[in-house]
The first five atom37 places (N, CA, C, CB, O) and aatype in JSON, in Angstrom:
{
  "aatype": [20, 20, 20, 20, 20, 20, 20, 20, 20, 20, 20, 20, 20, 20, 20, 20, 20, 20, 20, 20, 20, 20, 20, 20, 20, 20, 20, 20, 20, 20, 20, 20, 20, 20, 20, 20, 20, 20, 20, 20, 20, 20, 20, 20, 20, 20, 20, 20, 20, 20, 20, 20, 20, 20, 20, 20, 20, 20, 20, 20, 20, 20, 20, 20, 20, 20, 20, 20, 20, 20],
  "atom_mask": [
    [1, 1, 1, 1, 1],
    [1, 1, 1, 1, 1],
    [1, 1, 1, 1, 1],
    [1, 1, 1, 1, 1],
    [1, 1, 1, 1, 1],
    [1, 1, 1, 1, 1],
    [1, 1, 1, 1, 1],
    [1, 1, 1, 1, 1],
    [1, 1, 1, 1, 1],
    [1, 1, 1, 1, 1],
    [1, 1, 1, 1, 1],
    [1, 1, 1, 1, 1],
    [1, 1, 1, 1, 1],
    [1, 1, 1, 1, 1],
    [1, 1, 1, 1, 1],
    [1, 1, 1, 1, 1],
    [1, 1, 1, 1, 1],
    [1, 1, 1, 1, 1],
    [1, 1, 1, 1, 1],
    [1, 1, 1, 1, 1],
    [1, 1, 1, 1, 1],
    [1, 1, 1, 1, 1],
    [1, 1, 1, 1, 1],
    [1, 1, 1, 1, 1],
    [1, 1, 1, 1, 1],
    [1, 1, 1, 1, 1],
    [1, 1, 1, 1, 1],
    [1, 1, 1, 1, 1],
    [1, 1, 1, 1, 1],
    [1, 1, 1, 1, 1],
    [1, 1, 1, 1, 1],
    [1, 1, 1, 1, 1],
    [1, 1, 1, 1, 1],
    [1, 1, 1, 1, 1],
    [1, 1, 1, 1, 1],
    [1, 1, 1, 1, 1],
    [1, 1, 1, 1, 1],
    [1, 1, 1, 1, 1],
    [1, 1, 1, 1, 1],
    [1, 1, 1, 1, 1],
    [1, 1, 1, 1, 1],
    [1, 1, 1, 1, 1],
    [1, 1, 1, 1, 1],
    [1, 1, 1, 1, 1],
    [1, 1, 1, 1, 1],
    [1, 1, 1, 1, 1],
    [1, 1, 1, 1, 1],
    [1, 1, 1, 1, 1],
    [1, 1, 1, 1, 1],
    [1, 1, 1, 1, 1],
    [1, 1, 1, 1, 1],
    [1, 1, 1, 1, 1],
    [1, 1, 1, 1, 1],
    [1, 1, 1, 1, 1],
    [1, 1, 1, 1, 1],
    [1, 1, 1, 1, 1],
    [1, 1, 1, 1, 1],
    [1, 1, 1, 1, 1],
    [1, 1, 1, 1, 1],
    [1, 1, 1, 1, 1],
    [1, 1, 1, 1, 1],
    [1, 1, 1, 1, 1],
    [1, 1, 1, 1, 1],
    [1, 1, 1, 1, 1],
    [1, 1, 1, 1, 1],
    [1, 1, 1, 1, 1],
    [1, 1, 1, 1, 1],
    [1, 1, 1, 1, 1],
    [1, 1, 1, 1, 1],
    [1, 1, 1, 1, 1]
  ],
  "atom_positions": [
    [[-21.37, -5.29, 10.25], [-20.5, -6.36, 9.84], [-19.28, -6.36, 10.77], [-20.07, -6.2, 8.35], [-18.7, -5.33, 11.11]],
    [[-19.02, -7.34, 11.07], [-18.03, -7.32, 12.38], [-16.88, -8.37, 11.37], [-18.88, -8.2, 14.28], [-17.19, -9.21, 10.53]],
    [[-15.02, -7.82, 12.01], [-14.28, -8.25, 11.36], [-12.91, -8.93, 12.18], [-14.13, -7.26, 10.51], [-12.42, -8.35, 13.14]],
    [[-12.48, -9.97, 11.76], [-12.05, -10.59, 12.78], [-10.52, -10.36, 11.95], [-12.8, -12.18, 13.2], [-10.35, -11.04, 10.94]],
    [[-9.55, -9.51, 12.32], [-8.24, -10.14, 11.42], [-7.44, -11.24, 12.19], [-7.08, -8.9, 11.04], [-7.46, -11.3, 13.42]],
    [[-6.84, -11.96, 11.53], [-5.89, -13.18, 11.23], [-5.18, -12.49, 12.7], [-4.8, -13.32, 9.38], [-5.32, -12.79, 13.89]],
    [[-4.26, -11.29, 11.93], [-2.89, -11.05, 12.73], [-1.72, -11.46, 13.07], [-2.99, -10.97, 13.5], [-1.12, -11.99, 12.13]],
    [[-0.97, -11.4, 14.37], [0.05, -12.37, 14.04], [-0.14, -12.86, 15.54], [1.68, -11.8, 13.45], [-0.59, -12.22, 16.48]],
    [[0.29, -14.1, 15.51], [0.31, -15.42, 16.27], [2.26, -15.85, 16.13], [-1.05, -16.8, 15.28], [3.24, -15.57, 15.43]],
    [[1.87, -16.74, 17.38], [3.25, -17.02, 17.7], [3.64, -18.8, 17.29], [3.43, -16.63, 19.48], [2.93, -19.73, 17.68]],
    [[4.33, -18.89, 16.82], [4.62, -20.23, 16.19], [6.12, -20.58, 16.74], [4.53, -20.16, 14.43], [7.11, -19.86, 16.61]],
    [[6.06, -21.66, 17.29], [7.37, -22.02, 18.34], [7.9, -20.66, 18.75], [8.75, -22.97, 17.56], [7.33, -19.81, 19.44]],
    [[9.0, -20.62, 18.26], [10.21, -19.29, 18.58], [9.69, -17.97, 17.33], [12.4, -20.04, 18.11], [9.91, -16.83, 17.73]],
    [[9.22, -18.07, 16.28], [8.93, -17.1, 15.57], [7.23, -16.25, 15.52], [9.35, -17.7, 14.37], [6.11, -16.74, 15.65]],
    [[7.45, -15.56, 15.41], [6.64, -14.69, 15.33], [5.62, -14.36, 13.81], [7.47, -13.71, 15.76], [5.81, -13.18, 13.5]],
    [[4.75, -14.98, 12.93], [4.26, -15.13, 12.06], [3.09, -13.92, 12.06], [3.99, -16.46, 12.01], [2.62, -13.72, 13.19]],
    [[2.47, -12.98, 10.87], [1.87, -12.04, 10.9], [1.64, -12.53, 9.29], [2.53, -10.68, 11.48], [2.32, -13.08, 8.42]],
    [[0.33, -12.03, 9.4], [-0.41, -12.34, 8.09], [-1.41, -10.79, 8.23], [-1.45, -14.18, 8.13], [-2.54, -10.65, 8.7]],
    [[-0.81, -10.14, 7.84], [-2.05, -8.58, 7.87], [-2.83, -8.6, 6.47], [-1.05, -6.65, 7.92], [-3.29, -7.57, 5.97]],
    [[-2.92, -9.55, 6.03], [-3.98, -9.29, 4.64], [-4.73, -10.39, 4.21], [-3.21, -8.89, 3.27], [-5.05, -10.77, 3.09]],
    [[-4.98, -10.9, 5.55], [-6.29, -12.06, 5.88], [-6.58, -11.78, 6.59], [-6.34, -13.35, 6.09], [-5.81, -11.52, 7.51]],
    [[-8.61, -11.55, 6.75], [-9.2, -11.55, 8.24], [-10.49, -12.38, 7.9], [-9.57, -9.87, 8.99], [-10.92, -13.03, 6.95]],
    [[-10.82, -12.09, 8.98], [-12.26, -13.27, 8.55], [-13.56, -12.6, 9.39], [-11.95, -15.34, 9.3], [-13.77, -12.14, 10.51]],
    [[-14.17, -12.81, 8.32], [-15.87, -12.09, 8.93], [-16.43, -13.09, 9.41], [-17.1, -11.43, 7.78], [-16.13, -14.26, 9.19]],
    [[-17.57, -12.54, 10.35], [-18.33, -13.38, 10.99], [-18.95, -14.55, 10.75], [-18.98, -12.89, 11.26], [-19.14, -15.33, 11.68]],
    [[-19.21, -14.73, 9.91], [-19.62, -16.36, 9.83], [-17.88, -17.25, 9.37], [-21.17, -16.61, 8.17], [-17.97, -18.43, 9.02]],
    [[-17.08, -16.88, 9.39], [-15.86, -17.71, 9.66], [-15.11, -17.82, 8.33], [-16.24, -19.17, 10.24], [-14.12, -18.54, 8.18]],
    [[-15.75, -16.92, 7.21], [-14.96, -17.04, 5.71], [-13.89, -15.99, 5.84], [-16.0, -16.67, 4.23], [-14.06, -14.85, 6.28]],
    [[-12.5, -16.62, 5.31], [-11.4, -15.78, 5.17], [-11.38, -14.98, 4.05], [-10.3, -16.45, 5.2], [-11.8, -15.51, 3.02]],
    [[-10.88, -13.49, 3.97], [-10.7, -12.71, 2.91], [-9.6, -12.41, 2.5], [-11.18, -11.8, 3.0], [-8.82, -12.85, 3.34]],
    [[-8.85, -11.75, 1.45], [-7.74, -11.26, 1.26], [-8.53, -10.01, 1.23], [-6.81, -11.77, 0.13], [-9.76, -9.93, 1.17]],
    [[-7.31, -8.65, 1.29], [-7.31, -7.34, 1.83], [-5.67, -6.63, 1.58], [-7.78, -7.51, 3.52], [-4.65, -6.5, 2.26]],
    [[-6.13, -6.27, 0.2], [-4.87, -4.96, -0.01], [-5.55, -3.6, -0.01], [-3.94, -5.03, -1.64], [-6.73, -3.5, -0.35]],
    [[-4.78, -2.5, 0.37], [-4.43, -1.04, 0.05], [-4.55, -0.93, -1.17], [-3.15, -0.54, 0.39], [-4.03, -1.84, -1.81]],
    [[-5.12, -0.06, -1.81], [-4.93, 0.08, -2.89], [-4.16, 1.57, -2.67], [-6.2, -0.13, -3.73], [-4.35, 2.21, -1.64]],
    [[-3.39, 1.99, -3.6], [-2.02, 3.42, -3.72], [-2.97, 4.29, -3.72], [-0.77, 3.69, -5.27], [-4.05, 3.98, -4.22]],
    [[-2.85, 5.04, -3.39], [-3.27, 6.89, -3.44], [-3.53, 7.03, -5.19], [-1.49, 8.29, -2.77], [-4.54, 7.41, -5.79]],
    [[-2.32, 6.63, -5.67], [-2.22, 7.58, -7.05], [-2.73, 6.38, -7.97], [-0.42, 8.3, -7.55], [-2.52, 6.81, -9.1]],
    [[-3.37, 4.89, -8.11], [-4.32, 3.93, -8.71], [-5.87, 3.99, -8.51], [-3.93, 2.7, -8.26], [-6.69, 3.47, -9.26]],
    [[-6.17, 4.77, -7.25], [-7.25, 4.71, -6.73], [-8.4, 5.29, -7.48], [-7.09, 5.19, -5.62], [-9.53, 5.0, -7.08]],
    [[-8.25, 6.09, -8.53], [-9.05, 6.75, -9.44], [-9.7, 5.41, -10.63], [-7.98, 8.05, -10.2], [-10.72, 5.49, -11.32]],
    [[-8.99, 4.57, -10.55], [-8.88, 2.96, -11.19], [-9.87, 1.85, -10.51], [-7.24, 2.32, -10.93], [-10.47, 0.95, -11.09]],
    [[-9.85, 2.18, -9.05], [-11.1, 1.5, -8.75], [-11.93, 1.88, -7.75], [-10.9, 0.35, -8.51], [-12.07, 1.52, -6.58]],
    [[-12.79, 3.17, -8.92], [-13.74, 3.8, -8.3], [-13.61, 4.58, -7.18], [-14.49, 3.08, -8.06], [-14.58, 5.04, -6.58]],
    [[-11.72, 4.85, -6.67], [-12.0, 5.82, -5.12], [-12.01, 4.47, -4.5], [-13.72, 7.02, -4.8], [-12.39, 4.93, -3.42]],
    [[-11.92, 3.29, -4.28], [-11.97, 2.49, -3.57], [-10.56, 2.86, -2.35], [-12.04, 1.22, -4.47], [-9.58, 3.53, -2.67]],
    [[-10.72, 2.41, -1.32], [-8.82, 2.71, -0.13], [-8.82, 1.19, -0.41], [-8.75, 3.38, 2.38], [-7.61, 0.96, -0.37]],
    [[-9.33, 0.21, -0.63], [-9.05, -1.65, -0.51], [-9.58, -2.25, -1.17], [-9.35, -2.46, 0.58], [-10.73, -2.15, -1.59]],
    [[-8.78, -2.99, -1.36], [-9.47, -4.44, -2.47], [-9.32, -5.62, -1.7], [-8.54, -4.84, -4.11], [-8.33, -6.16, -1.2]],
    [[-10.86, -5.96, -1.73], [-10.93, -7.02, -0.65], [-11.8, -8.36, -1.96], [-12.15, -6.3, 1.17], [-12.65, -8.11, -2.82]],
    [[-11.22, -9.57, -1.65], [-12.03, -10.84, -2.24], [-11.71, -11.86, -1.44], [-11.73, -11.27, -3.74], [-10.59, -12.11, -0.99]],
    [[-13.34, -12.8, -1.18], [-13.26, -13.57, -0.43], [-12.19, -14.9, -0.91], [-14.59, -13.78, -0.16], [-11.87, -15.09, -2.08]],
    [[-11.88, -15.49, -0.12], [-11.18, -16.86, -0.3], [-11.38, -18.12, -0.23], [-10.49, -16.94, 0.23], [-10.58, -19.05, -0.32]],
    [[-12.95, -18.11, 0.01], [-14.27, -19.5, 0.43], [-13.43, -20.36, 1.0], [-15.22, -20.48, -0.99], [-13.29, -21.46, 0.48]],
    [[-12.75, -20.06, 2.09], [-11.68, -20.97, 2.75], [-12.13, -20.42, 4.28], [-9.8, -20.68, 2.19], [-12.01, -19.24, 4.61]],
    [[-12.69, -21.52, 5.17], [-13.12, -21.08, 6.45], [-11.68, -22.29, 7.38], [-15.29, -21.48, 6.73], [-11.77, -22.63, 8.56]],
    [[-11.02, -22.52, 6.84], [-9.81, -23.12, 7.77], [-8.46, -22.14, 7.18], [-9.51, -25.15, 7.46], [-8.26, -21.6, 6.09]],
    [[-7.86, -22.19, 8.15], [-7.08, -20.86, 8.3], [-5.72, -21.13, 7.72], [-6.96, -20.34, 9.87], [-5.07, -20.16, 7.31]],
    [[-5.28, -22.18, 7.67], [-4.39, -22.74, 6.86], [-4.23, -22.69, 5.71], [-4.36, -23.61, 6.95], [-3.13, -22.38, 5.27]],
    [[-5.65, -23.05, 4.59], [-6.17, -23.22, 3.51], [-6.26, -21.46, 3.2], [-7.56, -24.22, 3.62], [-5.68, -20.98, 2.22]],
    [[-6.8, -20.89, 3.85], [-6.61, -19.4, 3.63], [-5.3, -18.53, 3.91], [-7.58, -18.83, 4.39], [-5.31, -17.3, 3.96]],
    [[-4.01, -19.45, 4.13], [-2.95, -18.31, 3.96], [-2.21, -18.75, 2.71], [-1.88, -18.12, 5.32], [-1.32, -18.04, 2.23]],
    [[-2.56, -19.88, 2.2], [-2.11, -20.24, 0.71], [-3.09, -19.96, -0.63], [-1.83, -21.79, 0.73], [-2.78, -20.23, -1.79]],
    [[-4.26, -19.4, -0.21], [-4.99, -18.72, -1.24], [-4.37, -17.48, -1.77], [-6.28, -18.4, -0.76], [-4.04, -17.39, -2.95]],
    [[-4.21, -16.49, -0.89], [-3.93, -15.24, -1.6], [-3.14, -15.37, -2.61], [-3.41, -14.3, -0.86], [-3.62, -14.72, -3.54]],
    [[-1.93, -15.99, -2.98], [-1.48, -15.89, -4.2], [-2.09, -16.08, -5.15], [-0.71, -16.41, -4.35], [-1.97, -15.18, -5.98]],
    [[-3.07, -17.33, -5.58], [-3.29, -16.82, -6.43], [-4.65, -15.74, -6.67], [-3.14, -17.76, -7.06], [-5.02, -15.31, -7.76]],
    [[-5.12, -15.52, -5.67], [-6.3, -13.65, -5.97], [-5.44, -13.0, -6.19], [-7.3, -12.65, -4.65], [-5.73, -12.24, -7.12]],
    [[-4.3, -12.83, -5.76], [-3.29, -11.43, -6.09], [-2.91, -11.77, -7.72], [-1.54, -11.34, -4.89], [-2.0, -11.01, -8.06]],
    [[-3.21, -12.47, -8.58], [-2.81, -12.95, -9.95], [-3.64, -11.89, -10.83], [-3.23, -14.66, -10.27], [-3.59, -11.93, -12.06]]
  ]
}
């Protein structure tokens, strides 16, 4: 599985970074948190919680994560 992150890109004079969107190979964006050291017993030993965002335009996928993070 190959993984493409977002990252940050340059927008006029500022500098924009999105580290918790990337997008897998066929072009669907994901959200992607850390989960804490000391919660991790909570989901299964998991290090991330990742859910897709069925948003393959990249725009549309930096206004999803709020609400998956709900």
């Amino acid at each position: 599985m190959r993984l493409s992150a977002v990252g940050c890109y340059k927008r006029s004079e500022a500098i924009s970074c999105v580290p918790h969107l990337f997008r897998r190979q066929g072009g669907t964006y994901y959200f992607r948190r850390a989960i804490p050291a000391n919660l991790r017993h909570r989901f299964d030993g998991r290090r991330e919680w990742i859910a897709s965002l069925r948003a393959k335009d990249r725009r549309q996928a930096k206004r999803l994560p709020e609400d998956v993070a709900k």
